[in-house]
C-alpha positions as CSV (number, residue, x, y, z in Angstrom):
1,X,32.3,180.7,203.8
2,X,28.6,179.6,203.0
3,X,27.3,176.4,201.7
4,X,24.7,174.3,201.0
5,X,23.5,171.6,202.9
6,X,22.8,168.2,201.5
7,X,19.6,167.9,202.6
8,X,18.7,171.2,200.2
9,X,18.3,173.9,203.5
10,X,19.9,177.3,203.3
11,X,21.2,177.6,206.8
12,X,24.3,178.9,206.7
13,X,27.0,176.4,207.7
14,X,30.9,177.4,208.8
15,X,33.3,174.7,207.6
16,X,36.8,174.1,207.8
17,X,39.7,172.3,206.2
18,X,40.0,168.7,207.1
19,X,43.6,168.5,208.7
20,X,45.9,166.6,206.8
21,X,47.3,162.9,208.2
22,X,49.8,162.8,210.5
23,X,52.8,161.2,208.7
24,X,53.7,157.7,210.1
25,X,56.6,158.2,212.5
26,X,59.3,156.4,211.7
27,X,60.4,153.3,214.2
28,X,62.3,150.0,213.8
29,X,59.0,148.0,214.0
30,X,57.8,146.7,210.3
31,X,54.9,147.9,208.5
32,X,51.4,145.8,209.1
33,X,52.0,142.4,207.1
34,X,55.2,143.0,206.3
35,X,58.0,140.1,206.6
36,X,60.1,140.5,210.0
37,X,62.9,137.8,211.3
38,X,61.8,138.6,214.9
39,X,58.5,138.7,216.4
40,X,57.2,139.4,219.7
41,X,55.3,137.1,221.8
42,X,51.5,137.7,222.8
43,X,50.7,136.3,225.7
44,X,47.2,134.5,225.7
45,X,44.7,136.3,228.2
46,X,44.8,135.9,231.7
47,X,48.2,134.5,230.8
48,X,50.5,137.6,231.3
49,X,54.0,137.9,232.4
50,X,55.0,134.0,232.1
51,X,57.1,133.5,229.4
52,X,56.3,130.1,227.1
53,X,58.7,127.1,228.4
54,X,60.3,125.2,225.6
55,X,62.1,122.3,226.8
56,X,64.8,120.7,225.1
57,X,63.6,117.8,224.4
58,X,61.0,119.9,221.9
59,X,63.9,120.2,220.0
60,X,65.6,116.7,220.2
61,X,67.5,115.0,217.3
62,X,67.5,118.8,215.5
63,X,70.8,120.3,215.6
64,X,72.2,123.2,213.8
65,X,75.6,123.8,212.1
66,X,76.5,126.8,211.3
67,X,79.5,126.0,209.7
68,X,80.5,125.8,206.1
69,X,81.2,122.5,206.0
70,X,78.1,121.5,207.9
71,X,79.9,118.2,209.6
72,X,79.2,114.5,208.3
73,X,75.5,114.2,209.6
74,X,74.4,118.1,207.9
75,X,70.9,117.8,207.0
76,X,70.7,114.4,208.2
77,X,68.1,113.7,211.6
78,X,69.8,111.3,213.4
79,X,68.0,108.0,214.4
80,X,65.9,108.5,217.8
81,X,68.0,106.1,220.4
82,X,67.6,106.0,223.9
83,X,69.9,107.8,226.6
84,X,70.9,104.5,228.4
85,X,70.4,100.9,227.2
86,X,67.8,98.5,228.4
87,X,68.2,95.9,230.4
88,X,68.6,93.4,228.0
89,X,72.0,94.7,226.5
90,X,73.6,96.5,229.6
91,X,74.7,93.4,230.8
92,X,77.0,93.1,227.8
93,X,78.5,96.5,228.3
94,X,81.6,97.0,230.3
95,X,82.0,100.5,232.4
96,X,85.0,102.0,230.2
97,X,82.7,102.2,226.9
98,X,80.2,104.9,225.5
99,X,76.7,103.6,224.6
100,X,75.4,105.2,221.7
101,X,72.1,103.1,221.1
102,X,70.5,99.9,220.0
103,X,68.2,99.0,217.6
104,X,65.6,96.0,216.9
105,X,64.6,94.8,213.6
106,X,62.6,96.3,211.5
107,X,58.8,94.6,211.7
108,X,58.8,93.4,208.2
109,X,60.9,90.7,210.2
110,X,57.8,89.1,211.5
111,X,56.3,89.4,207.9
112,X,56.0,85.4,207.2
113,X,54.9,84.8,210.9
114,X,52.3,87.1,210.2
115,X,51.3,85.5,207.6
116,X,51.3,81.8,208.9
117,X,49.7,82.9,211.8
118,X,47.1,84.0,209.7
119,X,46.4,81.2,207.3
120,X,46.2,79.2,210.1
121,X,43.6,80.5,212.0
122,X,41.6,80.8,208.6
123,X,42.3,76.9,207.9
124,X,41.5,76.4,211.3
125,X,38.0,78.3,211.5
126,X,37.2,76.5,207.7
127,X,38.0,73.3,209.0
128,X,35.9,73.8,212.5
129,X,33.3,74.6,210.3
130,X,33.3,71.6,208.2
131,X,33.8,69.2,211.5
132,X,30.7,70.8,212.7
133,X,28.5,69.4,210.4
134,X,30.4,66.0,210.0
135,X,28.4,63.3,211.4
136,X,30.5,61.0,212.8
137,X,32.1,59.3,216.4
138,X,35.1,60.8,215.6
139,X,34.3,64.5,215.3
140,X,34.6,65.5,218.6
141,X,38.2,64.0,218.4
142,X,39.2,65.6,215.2
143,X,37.7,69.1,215.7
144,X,39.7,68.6,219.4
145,X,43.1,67.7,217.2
146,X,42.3,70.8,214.7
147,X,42.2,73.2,217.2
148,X,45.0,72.2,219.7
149,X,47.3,72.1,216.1
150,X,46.2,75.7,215.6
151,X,47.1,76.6,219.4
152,X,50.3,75.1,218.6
153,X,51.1,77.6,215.5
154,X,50.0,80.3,217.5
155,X,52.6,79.7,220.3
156,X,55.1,79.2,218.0
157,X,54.6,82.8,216.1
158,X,54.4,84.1,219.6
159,X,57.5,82.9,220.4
160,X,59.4,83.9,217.4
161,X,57.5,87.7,218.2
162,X,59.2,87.3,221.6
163,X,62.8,86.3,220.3
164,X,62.5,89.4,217.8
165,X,61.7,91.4,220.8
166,X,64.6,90.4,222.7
167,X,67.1,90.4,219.7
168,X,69.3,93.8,219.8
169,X,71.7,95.7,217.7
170,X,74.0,97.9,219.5
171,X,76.5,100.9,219.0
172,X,79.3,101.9,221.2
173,X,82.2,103.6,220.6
174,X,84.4,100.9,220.3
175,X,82.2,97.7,219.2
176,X,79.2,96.4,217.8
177,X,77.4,93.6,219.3
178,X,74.0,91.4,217.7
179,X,72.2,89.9,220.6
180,X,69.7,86.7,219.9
181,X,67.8,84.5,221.1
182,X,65.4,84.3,224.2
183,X,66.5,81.1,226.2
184,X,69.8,80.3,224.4
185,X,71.6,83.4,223.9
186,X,73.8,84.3,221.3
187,X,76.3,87.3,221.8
188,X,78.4,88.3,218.6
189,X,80.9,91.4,218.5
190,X,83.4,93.2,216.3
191,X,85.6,95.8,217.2
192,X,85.0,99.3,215.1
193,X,88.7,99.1,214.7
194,X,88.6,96.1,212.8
195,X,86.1,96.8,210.3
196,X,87.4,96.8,206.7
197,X,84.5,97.4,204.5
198,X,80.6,98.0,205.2
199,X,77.6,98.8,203.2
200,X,74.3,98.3,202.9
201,X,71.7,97.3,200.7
202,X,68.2,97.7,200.2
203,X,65.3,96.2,197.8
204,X,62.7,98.3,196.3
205,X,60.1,97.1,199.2
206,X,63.1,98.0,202.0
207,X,63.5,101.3,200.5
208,X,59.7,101.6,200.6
209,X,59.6,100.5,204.2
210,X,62.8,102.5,205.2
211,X,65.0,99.0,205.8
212,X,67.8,97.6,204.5
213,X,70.5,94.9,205.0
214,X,74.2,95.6,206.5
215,X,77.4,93.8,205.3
216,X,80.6,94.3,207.5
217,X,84.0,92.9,206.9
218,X,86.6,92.4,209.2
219,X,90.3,91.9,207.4
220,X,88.6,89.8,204.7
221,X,87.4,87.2,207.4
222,X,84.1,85.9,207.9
223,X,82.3,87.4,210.9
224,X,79.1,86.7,212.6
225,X,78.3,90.0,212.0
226,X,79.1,90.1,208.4
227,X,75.0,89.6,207.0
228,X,72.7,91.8,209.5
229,X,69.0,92.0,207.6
230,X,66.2,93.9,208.5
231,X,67.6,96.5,210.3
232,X,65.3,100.3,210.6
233,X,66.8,103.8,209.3
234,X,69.4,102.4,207.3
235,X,71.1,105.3,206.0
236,X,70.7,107.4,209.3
237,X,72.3,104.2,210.8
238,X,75.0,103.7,208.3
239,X,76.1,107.5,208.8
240,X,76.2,107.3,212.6
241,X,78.4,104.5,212.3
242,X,80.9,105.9,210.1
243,X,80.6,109.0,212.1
244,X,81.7,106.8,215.5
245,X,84.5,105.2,213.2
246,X,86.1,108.0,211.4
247,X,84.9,111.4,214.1
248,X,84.9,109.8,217.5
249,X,85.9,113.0,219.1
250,X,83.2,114.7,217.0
251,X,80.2,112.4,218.6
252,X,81.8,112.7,222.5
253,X,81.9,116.4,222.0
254,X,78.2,116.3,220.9
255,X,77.6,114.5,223.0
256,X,79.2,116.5,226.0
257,X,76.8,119.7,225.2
258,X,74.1,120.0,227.9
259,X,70.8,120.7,226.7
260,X,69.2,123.4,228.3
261,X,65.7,125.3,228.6
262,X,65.5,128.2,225.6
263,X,63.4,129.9,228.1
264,X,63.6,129.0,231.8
265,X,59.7,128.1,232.8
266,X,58.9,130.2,234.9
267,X,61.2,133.3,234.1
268,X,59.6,136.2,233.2
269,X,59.7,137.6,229.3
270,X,61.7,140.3,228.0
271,X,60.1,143.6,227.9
272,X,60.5,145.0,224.1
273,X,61.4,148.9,224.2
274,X,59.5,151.3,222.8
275,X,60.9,153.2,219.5
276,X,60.8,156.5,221.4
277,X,63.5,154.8,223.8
C-alpha cells in the first residue's frame, strides 16, 4: 500500500493498522476517581514499610454503636473528664466508689469580678491622673490611699479566681458532691439513689455560652445541692448523669473496654494482593 507523505514527497511509505487497545482487565480495584469504602495506604518517601500509628487517644470521647437502638448517649460526645481526680477532690472519695469526673464552673462565673476588676483599675488610673496635677500637701497621701484601695480590689478578685478554681463538681457512681471554698471548706453530697427530680435550665446567653443551671430534688426536701449554676456542657452533663442513675452497668461495662492501638507502631502494614492472585 502506497501513500503520500505529509510533507508532499512521493517516497513510497509501508504502513500498517494501528492495533486496537487492550481491553481493561477486569480486577476488584475501582476505576481512577471512582468512590471506594477502602483505600490503601501510601507510604510517604523514605518512609516505607512502617505502618502509620494511631493511638487511641486520637479517637477519645468517639464511640460507635452499632446497634439499632444506639444506647442513651447515640450521637452525643461525651464531656472530656479526666481518668483520675485531682487532688483537690480525691480526698473526699472513699476506695469502694467509681470516679467518673469533676467539673468547675463555667468562666462566666467570674463575669462581675471581671468586670469590677476592671472599672477599678480604670477609676484608679483617672483618679492617679487627676492627683497628679493637684497641687496640694496632701496629694502624696491621697494618690498613696487611691492606689493601695485599688491593690485591695485586685486581691480580692484574685481571691474569688482562686475559690472558683478550687470549687469542684463531681460524679461517681453512687453520689454527687459540690466542693467550695479555699480556706473554709464546704463539702455537700447526695446520694444518686435519692434523687427525685433534676433538670436544668438555661438563658439565652447560657445557651450561647454552652452553660446552664442544675436543680436536683431529693424526696421533696431541700438539699444543698438543689440550685448548682454555672456549670459547662449542660446537656452532655445532664445525660451522663441520668446514664450513671438509670444504666450503671452500661457506664462500668464502657468503661471496662481497654483501648487499644488500631495499628500497633511499629508493626509492619498489610501487603494488598494483587488481582491476578
Amino acid at each position: 500500500m502506497t501513500g503520500t507523505g505529509a510533507g508532499g514527497s512521493g517516497d513510497d511509505k509501508d504502513t500498517e493498522p494501528l492495533e486496537p487497545p487492550h481491553p481493561r482487565a477486569p480486577s476488584d480495584s475501582p476505576a481512577p476517581g471512582a468512590e471506594s469504602p477502602t483505600r490503601e495506604f501510601t507510604f510517604p518517601p523514605g518512609q516505607a514499610g512502617s505502618a502509620p500509628a494511631s493511638a487511641a487517644s486520637d479517637i477519645d470521647g468517639v464511640r460507635f454503636d452499632d446497634s439499632i437502638g444506639g444506647g442513651l448517649l447515640a450521637g452525643v460526645r461525651a464531656p472530656t473528664v479526666p481518668d483520675v481526680p485531682s487532688p483537690i477532690s480525691a480526698r473526699y472519695l472513699f476506695p469502694t466508689e467509681k470516679y467518673r469526673g469533676e467539673w468547675r464552673r463555667h468562666w462566666v462565673h467570674l463575669m462581675p469580678w471581671y468586670v469590677i476588676g476592671t472599672l477599678a483599675t480604670f477609676i484608679m488610673g483617672l483618679a492617679s491622673g487627676m492627683l497628679t496635677k493637684w497641687e496640694s500637701e496632701s496629694r502624696d497621701t491621697a494618690l498613696t490611699v487611691t492606689v493601695v484601695a485599688w491593690l485591695l480590689i485586685l486581691g480580692f478578685v484574685g481571691w474569688k479566681i482562686l475559690d472558683w478554681y478550687m470549687d469542684r463538681f463531681i460524679l461517681t457512681n453512687k453520689r454527687i458532691m459540690l466542693i467550695q471554698g479555699v480556706i473554709t471548706r464546704s463539702v455537700a453530697m447526695m446520694p444518686l439513689g435519692r434523687v427525685t427530680d433534676m433538670k436544668y435550665s438555661q438563658t439565652p446567653m447560657g445557651r450561647m455560652l454552652n452553660y446552664g443551671e442544675f436543680i436536683i430534688e431529693s424526696a421533696g426536701q431541700d438539699q444543698a445541692l438543689r440550685n448548682v449554676p454555672h456549670l459547662p456542657n449542660p446537656n452532655e452533663l445532664y445525660l451522663q448523669m441520668c446514664e450513671e442513675m438509670y444504666e450503671p452497668e452500661a457506664v462500668d461495662e464502657r468503661m471496662a473496654e481497654p483501648e487499644e492501638d488500631l495499628i500497633p507502631e511499629g508493626a509492619e502494614a498489610p501487603v494488598p494482593k494483587s488481582a491476578d492472585a
